[in-house]
ZADO-299051 format. One record per residue (C-alpha): x, y, z; residue number from 0; residue in three letters; chain. Coordinates in steps of 0.25 Angstrom, whole numbers, plus 5000, padded with zeros to 4 digits. Each point is the difference from the previous one (the first is absolute). Last residue first. Layout:
<dokols>
((X Y Z) NUM "ALA" "A")
...
</dokols>
This chain:
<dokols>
((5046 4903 4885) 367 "UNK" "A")
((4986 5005 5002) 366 "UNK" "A")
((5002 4997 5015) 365 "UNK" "A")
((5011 5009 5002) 364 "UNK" "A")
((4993 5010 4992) 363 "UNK" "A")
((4988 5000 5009) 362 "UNK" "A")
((5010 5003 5013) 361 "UNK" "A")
((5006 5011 4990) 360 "UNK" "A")
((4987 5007 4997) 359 "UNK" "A")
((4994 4998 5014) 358 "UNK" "A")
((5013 5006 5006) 357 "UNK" "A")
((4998 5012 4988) 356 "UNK" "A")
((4985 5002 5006) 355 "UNK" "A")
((5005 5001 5016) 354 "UNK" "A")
((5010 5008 4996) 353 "UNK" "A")
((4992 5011 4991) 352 "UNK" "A")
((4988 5000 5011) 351 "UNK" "A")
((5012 5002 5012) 350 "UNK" "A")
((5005 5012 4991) 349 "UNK" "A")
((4985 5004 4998) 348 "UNK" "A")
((4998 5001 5016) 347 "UNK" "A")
((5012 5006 5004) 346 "UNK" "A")
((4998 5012 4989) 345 "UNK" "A")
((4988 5002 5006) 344 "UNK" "A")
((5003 5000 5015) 343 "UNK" "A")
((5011 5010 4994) 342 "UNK" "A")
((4992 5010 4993) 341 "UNK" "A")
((4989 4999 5012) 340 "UNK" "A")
((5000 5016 5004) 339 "UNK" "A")
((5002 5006 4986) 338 "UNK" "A")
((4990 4990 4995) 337 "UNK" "A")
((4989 5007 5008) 336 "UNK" "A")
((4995 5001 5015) 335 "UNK" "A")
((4986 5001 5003) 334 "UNK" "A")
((5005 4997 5014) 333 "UNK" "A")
((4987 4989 5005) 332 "UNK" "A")
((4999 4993 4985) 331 "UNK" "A")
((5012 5003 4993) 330 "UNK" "A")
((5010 4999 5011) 329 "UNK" "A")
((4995 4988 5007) 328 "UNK" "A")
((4999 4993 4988) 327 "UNK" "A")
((5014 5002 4994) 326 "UNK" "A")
((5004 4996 5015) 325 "UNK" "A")
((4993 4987 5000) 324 "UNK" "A")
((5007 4997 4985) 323 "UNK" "A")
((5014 5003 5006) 322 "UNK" "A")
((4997 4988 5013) 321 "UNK" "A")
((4992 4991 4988) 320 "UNK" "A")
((5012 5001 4992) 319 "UNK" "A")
((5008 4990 5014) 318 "UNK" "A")
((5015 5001 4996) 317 "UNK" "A")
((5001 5012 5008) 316 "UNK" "A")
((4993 4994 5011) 315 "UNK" "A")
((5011 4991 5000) 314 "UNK" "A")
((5011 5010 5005) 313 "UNK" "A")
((4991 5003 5012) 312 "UNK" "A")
((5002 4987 5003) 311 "UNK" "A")
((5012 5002 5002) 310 "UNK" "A")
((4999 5013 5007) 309 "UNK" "A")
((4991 4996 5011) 308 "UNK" "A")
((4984 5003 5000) 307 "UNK" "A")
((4995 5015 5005) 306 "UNK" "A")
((5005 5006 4987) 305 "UNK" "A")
((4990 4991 4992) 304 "UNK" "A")
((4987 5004 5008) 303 "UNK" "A")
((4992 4988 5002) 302 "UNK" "A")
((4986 4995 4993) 301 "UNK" "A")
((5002 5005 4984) 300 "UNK" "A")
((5015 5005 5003) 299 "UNK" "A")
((5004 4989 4988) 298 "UNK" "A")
((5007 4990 5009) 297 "UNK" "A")
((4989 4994 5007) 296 "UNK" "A")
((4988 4996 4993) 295 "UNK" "A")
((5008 5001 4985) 294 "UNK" "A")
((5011 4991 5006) 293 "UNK" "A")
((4989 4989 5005) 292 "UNK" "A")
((4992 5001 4989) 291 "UNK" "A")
((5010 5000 4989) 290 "UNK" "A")
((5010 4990 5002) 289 "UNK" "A")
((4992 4989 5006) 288 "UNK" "A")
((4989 5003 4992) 287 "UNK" "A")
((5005 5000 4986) 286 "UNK" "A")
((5010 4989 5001) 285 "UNK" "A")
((4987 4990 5006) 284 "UNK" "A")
((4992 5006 4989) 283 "UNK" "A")
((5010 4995 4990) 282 "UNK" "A")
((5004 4988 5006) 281 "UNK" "A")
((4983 4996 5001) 280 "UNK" "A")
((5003 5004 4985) 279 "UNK" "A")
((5010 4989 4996) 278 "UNK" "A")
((5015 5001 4995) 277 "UNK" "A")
((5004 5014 5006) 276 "UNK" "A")
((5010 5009 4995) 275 "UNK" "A")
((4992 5007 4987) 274 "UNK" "A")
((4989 5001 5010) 273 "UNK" "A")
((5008 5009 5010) 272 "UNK" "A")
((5003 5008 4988) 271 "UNK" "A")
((4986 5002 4994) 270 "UNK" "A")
((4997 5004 5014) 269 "UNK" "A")
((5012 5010 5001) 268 "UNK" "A")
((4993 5006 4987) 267 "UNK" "A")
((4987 5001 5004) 266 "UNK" "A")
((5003 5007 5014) 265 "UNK" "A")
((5007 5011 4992) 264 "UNK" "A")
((4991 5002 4988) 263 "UNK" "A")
((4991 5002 5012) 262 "UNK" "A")
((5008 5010 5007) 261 "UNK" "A")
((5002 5007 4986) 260 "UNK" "A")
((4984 5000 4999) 259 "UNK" "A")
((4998 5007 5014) 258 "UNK" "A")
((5009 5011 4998) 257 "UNK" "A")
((4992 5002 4987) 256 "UNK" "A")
((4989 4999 5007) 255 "UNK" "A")
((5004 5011 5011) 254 "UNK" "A")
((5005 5007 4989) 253 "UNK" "A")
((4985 5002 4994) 252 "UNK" "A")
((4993 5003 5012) 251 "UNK" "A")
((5012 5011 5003) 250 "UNK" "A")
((5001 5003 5014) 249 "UNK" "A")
((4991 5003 5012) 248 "UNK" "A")
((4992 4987 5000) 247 "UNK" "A")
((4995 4997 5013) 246 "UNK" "A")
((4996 4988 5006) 245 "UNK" "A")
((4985 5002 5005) 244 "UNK" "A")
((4997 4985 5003) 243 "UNK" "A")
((4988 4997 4991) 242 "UNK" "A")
((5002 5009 4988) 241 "UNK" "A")
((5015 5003 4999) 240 "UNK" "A")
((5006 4985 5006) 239 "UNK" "A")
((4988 4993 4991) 238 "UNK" "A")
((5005 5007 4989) 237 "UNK" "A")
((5015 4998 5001) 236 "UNK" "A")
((4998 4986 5002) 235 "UNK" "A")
((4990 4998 4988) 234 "UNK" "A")
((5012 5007 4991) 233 "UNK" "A")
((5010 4992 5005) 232 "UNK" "A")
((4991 4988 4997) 231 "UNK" "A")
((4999 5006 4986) 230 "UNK" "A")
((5014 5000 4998) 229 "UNK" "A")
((5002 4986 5005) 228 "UNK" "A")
((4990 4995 4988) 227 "UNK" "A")
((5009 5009 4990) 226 "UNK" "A")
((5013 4995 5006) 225 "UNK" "A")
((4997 4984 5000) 224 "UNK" "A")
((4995 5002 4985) 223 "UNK" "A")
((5013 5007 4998) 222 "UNK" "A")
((5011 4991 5007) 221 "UNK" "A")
((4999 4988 4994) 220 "UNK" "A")
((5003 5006 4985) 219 "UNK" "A")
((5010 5008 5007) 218 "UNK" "A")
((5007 4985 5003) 217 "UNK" "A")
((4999 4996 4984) 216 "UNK" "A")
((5001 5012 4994) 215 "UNK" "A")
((5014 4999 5008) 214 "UNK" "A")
((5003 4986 4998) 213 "UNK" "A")
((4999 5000 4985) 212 "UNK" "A")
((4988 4995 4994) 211 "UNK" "A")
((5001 4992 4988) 210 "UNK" "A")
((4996 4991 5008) 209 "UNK" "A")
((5007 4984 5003) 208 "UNK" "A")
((5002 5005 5016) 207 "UNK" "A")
((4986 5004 5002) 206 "UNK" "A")
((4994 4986 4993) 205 "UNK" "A")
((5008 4994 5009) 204 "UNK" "A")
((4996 5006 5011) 203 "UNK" "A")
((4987 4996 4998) 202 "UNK" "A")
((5001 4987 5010) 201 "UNK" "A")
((4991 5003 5010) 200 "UNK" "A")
((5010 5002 5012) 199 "UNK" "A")
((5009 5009 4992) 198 "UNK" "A")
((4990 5006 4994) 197 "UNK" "A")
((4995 5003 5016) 196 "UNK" "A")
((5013 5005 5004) 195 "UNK" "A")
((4999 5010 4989) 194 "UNK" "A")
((4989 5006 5004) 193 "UNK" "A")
((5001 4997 5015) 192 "UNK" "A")
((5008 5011 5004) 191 "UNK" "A")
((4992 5011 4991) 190 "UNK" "A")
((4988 4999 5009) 189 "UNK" "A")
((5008 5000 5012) 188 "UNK" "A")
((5008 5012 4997) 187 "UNK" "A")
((4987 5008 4997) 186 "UNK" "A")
((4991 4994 5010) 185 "UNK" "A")
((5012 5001 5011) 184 "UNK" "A")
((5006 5015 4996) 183 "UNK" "A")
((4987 5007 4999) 182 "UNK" "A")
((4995 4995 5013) 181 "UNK" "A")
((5011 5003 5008) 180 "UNK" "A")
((5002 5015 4994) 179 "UNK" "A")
((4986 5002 5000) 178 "UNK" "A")
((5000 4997 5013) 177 "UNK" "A")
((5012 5008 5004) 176 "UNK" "A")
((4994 5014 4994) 175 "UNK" "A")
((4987 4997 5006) 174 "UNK" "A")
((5004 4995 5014) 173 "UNK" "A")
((5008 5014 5004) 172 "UNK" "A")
((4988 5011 4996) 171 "UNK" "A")
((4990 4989 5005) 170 "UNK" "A")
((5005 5001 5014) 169 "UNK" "A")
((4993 5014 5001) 168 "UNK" "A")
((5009 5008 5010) 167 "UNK" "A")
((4990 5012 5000) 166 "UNK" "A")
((5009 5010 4994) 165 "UNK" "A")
((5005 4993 4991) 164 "UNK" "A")
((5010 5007 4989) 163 "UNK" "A")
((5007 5008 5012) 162 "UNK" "A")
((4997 4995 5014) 161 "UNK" "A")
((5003 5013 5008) 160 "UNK" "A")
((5004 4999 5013) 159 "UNK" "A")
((5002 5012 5011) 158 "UNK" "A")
((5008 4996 5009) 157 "UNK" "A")
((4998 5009 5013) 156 "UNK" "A")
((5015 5005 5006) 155 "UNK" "A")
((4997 5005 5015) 154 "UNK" "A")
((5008 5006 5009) 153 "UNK" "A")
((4998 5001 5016) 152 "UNK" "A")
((5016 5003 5002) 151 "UNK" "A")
((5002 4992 5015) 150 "UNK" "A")
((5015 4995 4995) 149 "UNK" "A")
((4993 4985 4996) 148 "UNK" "A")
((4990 5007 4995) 147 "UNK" "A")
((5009 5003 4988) 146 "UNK" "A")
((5010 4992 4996) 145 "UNK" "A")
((4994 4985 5004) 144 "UNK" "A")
((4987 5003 4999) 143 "UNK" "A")
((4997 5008 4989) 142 "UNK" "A")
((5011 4993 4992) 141 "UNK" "A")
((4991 4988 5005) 140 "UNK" "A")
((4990 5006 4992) 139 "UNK" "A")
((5006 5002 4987) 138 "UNK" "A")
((5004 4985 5000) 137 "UNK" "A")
((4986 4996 5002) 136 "UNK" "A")
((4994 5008 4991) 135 "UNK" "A")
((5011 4995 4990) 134 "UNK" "A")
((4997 4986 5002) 133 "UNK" "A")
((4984 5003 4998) 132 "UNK" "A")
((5002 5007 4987) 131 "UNK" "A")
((5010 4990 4994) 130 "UNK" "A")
((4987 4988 5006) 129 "UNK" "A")
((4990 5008 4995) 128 "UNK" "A")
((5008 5002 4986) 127 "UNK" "A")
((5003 4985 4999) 126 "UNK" "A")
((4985 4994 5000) 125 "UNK" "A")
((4995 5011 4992) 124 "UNK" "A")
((5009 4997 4988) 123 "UNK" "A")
((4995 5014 4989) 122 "UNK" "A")
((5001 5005 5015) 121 "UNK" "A")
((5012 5008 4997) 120 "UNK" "A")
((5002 5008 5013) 119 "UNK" "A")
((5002 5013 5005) 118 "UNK" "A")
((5003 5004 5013) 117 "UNK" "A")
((4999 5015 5003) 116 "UNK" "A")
((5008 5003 5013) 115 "UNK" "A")
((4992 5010 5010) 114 "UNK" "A")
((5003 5010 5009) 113 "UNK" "A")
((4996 5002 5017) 112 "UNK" "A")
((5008 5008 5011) 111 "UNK" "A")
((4996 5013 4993) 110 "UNK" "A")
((5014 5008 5001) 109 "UNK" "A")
((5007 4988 5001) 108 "UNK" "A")
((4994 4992 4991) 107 "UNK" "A")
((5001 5011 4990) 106 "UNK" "A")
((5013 5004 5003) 105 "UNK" "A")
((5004 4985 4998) 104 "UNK" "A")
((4990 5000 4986) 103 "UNK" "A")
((5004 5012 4993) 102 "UNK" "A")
((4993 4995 4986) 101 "UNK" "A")
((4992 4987 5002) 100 "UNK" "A")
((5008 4986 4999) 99 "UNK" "A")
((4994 4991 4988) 98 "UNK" "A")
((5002 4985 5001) 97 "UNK" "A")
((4997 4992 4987) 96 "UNK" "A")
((4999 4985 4999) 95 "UNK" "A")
((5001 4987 4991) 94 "UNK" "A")
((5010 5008 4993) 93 "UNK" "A")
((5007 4993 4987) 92 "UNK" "A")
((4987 4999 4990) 91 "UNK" "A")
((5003 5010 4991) 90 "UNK" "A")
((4986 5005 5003) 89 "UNK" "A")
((5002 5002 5015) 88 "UNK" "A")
((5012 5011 4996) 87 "UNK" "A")
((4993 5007 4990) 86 "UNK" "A")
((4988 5001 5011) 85 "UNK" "A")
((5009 5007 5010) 84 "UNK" "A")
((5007 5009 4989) 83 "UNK" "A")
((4989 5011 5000) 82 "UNK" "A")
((5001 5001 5017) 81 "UNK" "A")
((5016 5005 4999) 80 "UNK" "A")
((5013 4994 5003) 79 "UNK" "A")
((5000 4988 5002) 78 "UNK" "A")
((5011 4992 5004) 77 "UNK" "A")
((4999 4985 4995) 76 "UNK" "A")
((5005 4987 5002) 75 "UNK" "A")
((4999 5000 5017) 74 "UNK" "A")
((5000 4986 5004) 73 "UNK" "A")
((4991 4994 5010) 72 "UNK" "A")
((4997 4989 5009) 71 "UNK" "A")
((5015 5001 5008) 70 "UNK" "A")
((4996 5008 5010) 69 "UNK" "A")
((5010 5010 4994) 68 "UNK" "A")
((4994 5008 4989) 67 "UNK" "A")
((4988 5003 5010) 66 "UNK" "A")
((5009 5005 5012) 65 "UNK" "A")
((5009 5007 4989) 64 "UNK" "A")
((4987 5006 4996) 63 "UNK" "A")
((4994 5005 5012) 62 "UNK" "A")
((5014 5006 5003) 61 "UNK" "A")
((5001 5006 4988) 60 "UNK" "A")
((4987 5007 5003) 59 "UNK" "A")
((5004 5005 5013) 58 "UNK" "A")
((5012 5006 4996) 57 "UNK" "A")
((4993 5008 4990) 56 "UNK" "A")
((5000 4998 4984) 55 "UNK" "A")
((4986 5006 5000) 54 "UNK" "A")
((4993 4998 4987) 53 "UNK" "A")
((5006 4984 5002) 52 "UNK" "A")
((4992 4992 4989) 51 "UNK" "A")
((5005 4985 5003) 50 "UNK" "A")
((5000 4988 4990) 49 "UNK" "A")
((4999 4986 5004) 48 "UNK" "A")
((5003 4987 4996) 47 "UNK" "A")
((4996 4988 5007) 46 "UNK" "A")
((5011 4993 5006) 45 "UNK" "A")
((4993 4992 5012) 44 "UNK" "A")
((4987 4995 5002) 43 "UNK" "A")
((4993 4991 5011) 42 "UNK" "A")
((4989 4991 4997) 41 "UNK" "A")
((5008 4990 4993) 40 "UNK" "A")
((4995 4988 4989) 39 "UNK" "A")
((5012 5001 4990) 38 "UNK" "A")
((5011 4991 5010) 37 "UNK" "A")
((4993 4991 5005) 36 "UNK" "A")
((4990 4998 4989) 35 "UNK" "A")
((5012 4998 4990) 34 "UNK" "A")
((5009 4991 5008) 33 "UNK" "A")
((4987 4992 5004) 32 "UNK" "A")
((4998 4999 4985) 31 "UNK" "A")
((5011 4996 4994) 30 "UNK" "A")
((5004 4989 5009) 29 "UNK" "A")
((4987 4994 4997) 28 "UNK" "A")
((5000 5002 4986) 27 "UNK" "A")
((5013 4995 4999) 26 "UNK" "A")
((4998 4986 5007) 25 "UNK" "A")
((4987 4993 4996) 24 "UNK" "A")
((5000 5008 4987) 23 "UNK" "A")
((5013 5001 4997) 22 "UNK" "A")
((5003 4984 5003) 21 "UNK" "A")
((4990 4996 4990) 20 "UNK" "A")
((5005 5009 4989) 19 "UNK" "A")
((5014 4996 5003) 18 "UNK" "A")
((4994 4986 4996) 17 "UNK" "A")
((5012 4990 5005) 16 "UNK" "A")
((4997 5000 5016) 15 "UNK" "A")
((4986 4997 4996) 14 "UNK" "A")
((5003 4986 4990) 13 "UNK" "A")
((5009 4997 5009) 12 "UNK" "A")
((4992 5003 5012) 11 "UNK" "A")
((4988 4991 4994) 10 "UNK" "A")
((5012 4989 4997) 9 "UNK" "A")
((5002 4998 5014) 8 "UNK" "A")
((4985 4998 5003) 7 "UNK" "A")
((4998 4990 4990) 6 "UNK" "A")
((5013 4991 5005) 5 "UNK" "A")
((4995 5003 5013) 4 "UNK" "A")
((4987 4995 4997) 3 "UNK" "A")
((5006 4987 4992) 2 "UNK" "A")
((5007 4997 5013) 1 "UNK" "A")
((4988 4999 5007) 0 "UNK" "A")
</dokols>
């Protein structure tokens, strides 16, 4: 019996010492139920919005101080003409447009009805019903609340208008972050297991005693990796074109150009996870614990990143799949051009050009 224990107390040793160990079967957990809680919500709150007031009226500004301050929106942008409504949904800051009609209390008074345009970027259906929907609702109960309330038998009808996807097609939001996800864990888990695996097969050696330097040596990797992800890309955005009717409103040949910095991207930060890992089940292990989860959640591919709370709205910036989902979005449904996603790009390649010289210099280390 004694021996037992013995055994048993040197299993914990041997757990308790392996901070690897301990991640998994305490970190991830931790981890995850502070994410889920905190990104899965239904309700929203500080979307952007930007209004187009042709009336400037009391009751306008009172519509939009009452929308302003029910604590779901933020007002980015005043509008001020129809021409500059799509400018606006292309850079990307307004999830929503509300547009007041010319004389609109004298002609709610004279007529008893007028109408408020809602227009909406549908490009993420999901969150423009629900913006749509809570806006409605907050123009209605000004109905109630300030009007009927003193017997005046007005009406306000929303009109809404869901720009970019008219018919609420999820496939215009699951596309973009698809590809993303998919994209990111082939090519980075391709390349994470390259060097993990000479290490595990005993060729390293023969790496380490090359002429090579370590740059050749790390791009080598990554180009056979690229051209086979490139193609994948390629098969991706066919079968979202031909089978689910995913448009293509931009550039075809910026989209793929886009598409190849991302993978160079996802290569790169897989040749670096290899570099730090001793054996490939590591490697994979690294690669899916820090991009599955992170990409899923903290990218805006499933949950609206503005609706989540600020830190970890700080960490969706680190995520490149959050920048390469919006370079999609805007090609594809926006037709927008590099004028519009100059500095999604920029992100991107600077991650691409760190991740490569972290490999560099963790390979150095090892050279030495």
């Amino acid at each position: 019996m004694n021996r037992f224990i013995g055994f048993v107390k040197k299993e914990f040793h041997h757990i308790f010492r392996d901070y690897r160990t301990m991640l998994i079967l305490f970190g991830m957990p931790i981890a995850q139920i502070l994410i889920f809680g905190y990104v899965v919500a239904n309700e929203i709150k500080d979307v952007n919005i930007g209004i187009l007031d042709k009336s400037k009226d009391n009751v306008t500004q009172e519509i939009t101080n009452k929308i302003t301050s029910s604590g779901f929106f933020i007002l980015s942008d005043n509008i001020n003409s129809d021409n500059e409504i799509e400018e606006a949904f292309k850079k990307g800051v307004v999830r929503q447009v509300i547009v007041f009609e010319p004389n609109f209390a004298q002609k709610l008074k004279r007529e008893g009805v007028v109408n408020v345009q809602i227009i909406a970027d549908a490009s993420d259906a999901n969150t423009a019903n629900m913006v749509s929907n809570y806006t409605k609702a907050i123009i209605n109960n000004y109905v109630q609340t300030n009007l009927n309330s003193r017997g005046l038998p007005y009406k306000i009808i929303p009109e809404v208008r869901m720009l970019y996807n008219e018919e609420l097609k999820g496939v215009y939001m699951f596309v973009p972050g698809t590809m993303a996800l998919i994209l990111m864990l082939v090519s980075a888990m391709m390349t994470s297991i390259s060097i993990a695996r000479e290490k595990e097969m005993g060729t390293m050696e023969i790496l380490l005693v090359s002429p090579l330097k370590p740059l050749p040596i790390v791009v080598g990797k990554v180009i056979p990796y690229m051209a086979l992800s490139f193609i994948n890309a390629i098969l991706i955005i066919a079968l979202s074109y031909f089978v689910f009717g995913m448009p293509i409103n931009g550039s075809l040949i910026f989209l793929l150009l886009e598409t190849l910095l991302f993978i160079f991207m996802a290569l790169s930060l897989g040749i670096l996870i290899s570099t730090v890992s001793n054996s490939q089940m590591e490697a994979m292990f690294i690669s899916m614990f820090a991009l599955l989860l992170p990409t899923m959640l903290l990218s805006g591919f499933i949950f609206p990143i503005e609706n989540m709370p600020v830190v970890l709205q700080w960490l969706c910036n680190l995520m490149p799949a959050k920048y390469f989902i919006i370079i999609i979005k805007n090609i594809m449904i926006k037709g927008s051009s590099v004028l519009i996603v100059w500095k999604e790009t920029l992100v991107i390649a600077g991650m691409t050009v760190f991740f490569l010289a972290m490999s560099v210099k963790k390979f150095k280390v090892r050279l030495e």
